[in-house]
C-alpha positions as CSV (number, residue, x, y, z in Angstrom):
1,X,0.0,0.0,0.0
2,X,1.2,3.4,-0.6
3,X,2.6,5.1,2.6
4,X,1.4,8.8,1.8
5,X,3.2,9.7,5.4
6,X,6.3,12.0,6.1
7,X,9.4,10.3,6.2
8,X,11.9,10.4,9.2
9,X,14.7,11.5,5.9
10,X,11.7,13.5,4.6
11,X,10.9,15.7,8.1
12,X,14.8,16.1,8.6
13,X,14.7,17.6,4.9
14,X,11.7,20.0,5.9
15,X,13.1,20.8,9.1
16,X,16.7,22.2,7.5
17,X,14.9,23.7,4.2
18,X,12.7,25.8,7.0
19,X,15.7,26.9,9.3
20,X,17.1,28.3,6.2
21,X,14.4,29.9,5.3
22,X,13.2,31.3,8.4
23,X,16.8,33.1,8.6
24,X,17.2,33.9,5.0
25,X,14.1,34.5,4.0
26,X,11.6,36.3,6.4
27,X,8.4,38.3,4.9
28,X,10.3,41.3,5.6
29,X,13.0,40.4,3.3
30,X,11.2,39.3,0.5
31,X,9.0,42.6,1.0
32,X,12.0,44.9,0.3
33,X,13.5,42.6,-2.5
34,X,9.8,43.2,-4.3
35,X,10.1,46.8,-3.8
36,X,13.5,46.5,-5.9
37,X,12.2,44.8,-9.0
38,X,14.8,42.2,-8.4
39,X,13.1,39.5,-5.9
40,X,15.5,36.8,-6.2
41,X,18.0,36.4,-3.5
42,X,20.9,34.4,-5.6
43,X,22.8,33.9,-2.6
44,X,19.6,32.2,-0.7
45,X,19.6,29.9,-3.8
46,X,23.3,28.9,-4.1
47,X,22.4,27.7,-0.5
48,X,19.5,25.9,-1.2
49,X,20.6,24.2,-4.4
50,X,24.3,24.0,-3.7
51,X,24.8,23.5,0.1
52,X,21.6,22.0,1.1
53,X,21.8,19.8,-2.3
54,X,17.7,20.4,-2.7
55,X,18.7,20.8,-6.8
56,X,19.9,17.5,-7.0
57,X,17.1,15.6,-5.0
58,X,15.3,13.8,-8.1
59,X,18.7,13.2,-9.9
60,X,20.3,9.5,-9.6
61,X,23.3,9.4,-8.1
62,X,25.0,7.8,-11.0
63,X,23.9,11.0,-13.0
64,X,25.7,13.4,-10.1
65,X,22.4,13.9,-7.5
66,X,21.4,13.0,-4.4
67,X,19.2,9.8,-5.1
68,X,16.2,10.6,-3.2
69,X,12.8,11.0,-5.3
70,X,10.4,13.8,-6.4
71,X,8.6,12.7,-2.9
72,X,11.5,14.9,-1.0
73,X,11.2,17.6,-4.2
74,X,7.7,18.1,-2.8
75,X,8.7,18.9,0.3
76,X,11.1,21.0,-0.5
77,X,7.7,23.1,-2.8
78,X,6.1,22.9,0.4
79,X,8.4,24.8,2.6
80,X,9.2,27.5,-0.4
81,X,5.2,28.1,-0.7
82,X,5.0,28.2,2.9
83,X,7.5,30.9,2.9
84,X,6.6,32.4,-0.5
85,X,10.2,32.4,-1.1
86,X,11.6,33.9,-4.5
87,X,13.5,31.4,-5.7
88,X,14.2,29.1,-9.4
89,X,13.1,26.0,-8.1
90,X,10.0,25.3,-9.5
91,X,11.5,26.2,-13.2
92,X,15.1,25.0,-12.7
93,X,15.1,21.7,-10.4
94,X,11.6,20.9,-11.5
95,X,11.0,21.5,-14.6
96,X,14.3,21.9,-16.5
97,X,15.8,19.2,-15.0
98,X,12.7,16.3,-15.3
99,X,13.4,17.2,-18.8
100,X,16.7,16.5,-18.7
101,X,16.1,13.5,-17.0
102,X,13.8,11.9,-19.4
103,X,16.5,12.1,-21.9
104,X,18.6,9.3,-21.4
105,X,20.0,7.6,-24.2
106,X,19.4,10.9,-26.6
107,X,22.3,9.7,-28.9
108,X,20.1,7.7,-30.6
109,X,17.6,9.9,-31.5
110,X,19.9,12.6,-33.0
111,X,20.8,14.6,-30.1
112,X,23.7,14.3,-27.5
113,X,23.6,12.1,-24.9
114,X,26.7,13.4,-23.2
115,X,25.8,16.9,-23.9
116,X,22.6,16.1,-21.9
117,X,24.8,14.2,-18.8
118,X,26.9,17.2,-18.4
119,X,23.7,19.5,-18.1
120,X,22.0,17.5,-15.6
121,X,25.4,17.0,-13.8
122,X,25.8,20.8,-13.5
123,X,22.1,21.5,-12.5
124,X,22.0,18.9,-9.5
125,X,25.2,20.3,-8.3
126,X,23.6,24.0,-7.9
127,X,26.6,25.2,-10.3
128,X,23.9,26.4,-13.1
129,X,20.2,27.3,-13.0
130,X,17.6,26.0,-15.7
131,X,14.6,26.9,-17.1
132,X,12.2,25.4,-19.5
133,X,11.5,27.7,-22.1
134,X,7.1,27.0,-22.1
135,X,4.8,29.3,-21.3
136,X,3.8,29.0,-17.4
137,X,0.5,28.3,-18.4
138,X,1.3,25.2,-20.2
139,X,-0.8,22.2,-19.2
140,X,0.4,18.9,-19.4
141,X,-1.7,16.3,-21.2
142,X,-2.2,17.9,-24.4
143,X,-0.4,16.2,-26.8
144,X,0.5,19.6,-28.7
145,X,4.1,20.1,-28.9
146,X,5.0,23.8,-28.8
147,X,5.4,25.4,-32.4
148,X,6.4,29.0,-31.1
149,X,9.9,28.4,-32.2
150,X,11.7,26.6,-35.1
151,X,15.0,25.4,-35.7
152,X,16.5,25.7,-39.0
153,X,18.9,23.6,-40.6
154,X,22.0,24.8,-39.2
155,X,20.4,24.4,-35.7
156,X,19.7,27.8,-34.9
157,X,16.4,28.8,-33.5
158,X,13.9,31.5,-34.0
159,X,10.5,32.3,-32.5
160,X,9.2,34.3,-29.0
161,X,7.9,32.3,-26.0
162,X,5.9,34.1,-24.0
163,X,5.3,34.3,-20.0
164,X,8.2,31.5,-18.9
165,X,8.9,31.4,-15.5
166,X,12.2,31.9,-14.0
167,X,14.1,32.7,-16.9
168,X,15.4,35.9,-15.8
169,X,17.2,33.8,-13.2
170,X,18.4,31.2,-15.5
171,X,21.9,30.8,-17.3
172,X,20.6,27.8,-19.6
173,X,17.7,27.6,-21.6
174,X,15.8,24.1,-22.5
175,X,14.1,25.4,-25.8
176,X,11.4,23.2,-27.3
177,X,11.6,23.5,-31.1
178,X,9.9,22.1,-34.6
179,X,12.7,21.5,-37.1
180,X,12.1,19.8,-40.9
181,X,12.4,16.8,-39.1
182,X,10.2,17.4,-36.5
183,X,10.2,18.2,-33.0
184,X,12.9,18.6,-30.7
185,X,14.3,19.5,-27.3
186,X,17.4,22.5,-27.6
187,X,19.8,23.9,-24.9
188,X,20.4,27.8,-25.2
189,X,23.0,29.6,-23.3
190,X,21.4,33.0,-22.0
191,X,24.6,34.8,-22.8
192,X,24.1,33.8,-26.1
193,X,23.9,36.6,-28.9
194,X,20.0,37.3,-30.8
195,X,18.2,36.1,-27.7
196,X,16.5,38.3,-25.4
197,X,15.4,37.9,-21.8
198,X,12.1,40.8,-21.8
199,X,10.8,40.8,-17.7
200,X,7.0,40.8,-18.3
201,X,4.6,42.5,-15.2
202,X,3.6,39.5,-13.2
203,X,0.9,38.7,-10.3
204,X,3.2,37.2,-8.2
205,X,5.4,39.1,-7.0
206,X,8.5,36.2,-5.9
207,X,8.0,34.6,-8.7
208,X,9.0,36.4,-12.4
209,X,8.1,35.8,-15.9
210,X,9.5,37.0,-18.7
211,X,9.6,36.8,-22.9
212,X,12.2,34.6,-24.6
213,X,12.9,36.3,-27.9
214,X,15.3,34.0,-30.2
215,X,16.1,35.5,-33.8
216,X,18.5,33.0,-35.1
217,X,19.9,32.0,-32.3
218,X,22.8,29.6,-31.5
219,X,21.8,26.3,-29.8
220,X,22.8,22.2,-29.2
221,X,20.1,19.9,-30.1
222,X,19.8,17.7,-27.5
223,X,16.8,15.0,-28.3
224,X,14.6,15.2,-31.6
225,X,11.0,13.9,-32.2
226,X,11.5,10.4,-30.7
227,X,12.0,11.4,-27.4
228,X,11.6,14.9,-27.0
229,X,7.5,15.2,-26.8
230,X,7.7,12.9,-23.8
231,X,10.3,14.5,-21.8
232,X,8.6,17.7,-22.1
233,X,5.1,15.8,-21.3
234,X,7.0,14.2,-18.0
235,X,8.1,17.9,-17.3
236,X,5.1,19.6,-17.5
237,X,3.1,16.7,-15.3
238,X,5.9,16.6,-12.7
239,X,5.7,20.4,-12.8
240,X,2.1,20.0,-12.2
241,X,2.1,17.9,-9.7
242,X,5.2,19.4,-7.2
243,X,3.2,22.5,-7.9
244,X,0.4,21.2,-6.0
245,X,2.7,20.9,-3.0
246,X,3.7,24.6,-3.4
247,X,0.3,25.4,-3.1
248,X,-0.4,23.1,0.2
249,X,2.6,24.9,1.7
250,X,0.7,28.5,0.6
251,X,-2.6,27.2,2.1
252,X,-1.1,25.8,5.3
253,X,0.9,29.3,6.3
254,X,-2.6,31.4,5.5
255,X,-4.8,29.0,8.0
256,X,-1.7,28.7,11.0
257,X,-0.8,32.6,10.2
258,X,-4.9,33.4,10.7
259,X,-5.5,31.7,13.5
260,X,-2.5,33.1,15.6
261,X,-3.5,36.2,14.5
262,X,-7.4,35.6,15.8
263,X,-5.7,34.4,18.8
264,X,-4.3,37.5,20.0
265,X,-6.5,40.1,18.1
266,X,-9.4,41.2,20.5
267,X,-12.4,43.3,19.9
268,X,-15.3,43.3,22.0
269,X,-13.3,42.7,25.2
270,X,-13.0,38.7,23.5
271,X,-10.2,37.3,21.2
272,X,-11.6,37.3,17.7
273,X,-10.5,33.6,17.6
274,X,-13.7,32.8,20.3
275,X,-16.3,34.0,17.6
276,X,-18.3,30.9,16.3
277,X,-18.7,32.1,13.0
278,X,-14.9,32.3,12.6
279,X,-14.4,28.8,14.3
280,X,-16.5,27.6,11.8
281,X,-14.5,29.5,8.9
282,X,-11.3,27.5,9.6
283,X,-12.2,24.6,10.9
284,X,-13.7,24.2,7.2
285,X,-10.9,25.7,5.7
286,X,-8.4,23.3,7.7
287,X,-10.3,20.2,6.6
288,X,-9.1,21.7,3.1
289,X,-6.2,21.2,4.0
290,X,-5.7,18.2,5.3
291,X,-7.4,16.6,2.0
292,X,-5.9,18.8,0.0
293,X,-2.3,17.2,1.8
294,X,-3.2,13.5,0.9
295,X,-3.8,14.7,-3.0
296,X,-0.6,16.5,-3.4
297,X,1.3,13.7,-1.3
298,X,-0.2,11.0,-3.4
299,X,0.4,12.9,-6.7
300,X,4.1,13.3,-5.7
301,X,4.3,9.7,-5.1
302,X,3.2,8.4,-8.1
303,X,5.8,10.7,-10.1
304,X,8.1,9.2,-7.5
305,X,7.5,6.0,-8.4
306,X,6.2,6.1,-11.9
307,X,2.8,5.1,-11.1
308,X,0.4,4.7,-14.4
309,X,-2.0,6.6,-12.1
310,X,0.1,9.4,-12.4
311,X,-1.6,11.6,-14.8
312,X,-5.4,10.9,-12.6
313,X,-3.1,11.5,-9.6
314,X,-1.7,15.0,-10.9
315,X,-5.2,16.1,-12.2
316,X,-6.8,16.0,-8.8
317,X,-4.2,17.3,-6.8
318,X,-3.7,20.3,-9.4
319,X,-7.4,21.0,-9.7
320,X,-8.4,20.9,-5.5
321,X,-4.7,22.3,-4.5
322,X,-5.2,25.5,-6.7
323,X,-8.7,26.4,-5.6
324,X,-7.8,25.5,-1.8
325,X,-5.0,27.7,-2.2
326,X,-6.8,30.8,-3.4
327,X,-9.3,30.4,-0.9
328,X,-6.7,29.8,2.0
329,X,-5.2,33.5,1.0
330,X,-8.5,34.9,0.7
331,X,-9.6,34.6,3.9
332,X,-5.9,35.2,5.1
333,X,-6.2,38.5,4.0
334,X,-10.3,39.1,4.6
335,X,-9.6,37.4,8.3
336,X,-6.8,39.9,9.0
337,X,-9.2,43.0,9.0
338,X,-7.1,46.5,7.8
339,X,-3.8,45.3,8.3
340,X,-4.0,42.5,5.6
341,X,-5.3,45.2,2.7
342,X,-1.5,46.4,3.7
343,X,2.0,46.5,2.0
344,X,3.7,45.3,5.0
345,X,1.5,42.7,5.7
346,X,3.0,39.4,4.1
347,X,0.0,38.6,3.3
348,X,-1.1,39.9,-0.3
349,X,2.4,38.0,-1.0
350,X,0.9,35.0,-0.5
351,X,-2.5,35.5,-2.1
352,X,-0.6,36.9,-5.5
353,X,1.1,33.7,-5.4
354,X,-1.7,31.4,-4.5
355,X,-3.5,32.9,-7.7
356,X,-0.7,32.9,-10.4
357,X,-0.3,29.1,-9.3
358,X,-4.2,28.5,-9.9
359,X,-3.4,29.4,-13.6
360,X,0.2,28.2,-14.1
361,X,0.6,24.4,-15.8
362,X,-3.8,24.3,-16.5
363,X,-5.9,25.8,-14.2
364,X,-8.4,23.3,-11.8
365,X,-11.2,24.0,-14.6
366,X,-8.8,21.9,-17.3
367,X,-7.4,19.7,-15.3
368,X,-10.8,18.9,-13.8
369,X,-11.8,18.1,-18.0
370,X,-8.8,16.6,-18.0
371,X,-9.5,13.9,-14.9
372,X,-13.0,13.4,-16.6
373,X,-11.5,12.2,-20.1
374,X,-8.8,9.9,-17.6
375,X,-11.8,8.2,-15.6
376,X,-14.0,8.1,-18.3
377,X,-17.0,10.2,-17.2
378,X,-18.6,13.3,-18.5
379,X,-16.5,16.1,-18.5
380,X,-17.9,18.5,-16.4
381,X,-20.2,21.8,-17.5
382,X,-19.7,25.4,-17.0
């Protein structure tokens, strides 16, 4: 049977990823990081990739990682949602690099195996950041490779991708790209001359888009069309499903930061927290939680374990995660009276966050349609 609980490893992992956090990485901080347009703290990420190894936690060991599973990935996304922390993980250890891994053996279908060891190698080790050059909003389960660029026969590539996450952090693209003979998966320096990196006005705050612009530009092929729509398909429903996580830990710092709050707040001579009404508020909204805790968990160990009910899995933990999340943040913010409408407060943080994750890789209304075509029932109306 599956074991959907914590892990002694997996608590340890939680438990250092939090210290950091807490000391890197308090609301305050990320506030006045915002305020600069540049929300990233590099340094707070060498740490977390590098030192704390957290980049290399889905790699093999034989390929340079730590060996563990995307099960300890997750809980990594927890933590970083539950501090709203600004960093490349989601587009770099998730995404870029479960593309990477799905690669194996790419000599054989045109592209370089070697090319693609060394890549993953370097990622796992923190020594490079990644992203996957898709729009955020891409959904897994599709089917439709991306046609926004093309390579040419010399294997340069031309075409804008819009609204891809973490790519002003990044220092290596992963480009998918149709050529004459079909699709394939490309690696793009960001130094590289005729690309541009164009920042793009985001919701979220801690978490940056931005336009990929390539006109003609230089690039190493690394799989073509035999294995390159699947790798990007097992990046997008990884991404997917980890994201689900990120939005637990988003959920789970609204209810625990509301409740000390109604704990101390008084009006009426009586804490706010003794008000039925309220009670009832989040003891609903905790239930939400802890179901919406067993969908990401199980979603995150079928990826881990390569589960054919993966793609079900991923669907229901995407679609009840996002909503919960969202909700979790709005009555953060509603439950926190004139001091959550503020700046200071952390809280809008967390609600801009909660509602650029509802919409990033298929919001709960497709993956929802998407569930229904998996189980075979009607999809659902409206």
């Amino acid at each position: 049977m599956t074991d959907l609980l914590y892990s002694e490893i997996e608590e340890e992992l939680r438990a250092s990823v939090r210290a950091l956090l807490a000391d890197r990485c308090p609301p305050e901080n990320t506030l006045a990081r915002c305020e600069t347009g540049e929300p990233y703290d590099r340094g707070l990420w060498q740490t977390l990739a590098r030192d704390l190894g957290a980049a290399s936690l889905a790699v093999p060991e034989e390929a340079g990682g730590a060996g563990a599973s995307v099960r300890e990935a997750a809980v990594v996304l927890e933590e970083l949602g539950r501090a709203a922390a600004p960093t490349p993980y989601l587009g770099s250890a998730v995404l870029a690099t479960t593309a990477l891994l799905a690669l194996e053996g790419a000599d054989g279908d045109g592209g370089d195996g070697g090319e693609v060891s060394k890549l993953l190698a370097s990622l796992a080790a923190g020594e490079r950041t990644a992203a996957l050059a898709v729009p955020l909003s891409a959904m897994p389960g599709t089917g439709a490779f991306p046609l926004a660029v093309r390579a040419d026969s010399a294997g340069t590539l031309t075409g804008t991708v819009t609204s891809v996450a973490d790519a002003a952090a990044a220092d290596l693209l992963i480009v998918p790209a149709e050529g004459r003979d079909g699709p394939g998966l490309y690696a793009v320096e960001t130094t590289a001359a005729a690309l541009a990196v164009v920042p793009r006005t985001s919701l979220d705050l801690t978490r940056p888009v931005a336009d990929v612009t390539l006109t003609g530009t230089a690039a190493r092929r690394l799989a073509g069309a035999g294995q390159a729509p699947a790798a990007l398909e097992r990046a997008l429903l990884t991404g997917a499903g980890l994201l689900a996580s990120e939005q637990l830990g988003i959920a789970e710092w609204c209810l625990t930061a509301t409740v000390a709050y109604l704990k101390d707040r008084r009006q009426f001579g009586r804490q706010l927290g003794s008000f039925q009404a309220l009670k009832h508020r989040l003891a609903d909204l905790w239930l939400e939680v802890v179901g919406a805790r067993a969908a990401a968990r199980y979603a995150a160990d079928t990826l881990a374990t390569g589960d054919p009910d993966a793609p079900v899995a991923v669907a229901v933990a995407a679609s009840h995660c996002g909503e919960l999340a969202v909700r979790a943040a709005e009555e953060c913010v509603q439950l926190h009276g004139g001091i959550g409408m503020t700046w200071e407060h952390p809280a809008h943080l967390y609600l801009k966050r909660a509602k650029a994750d509802q919409i990033a890789l298929g919001t709960p209304d497709r993956h929802r349609a998407a569930l229904a075509a998996l189980v075979d029932l009607p999809a659902p109306v409206g």
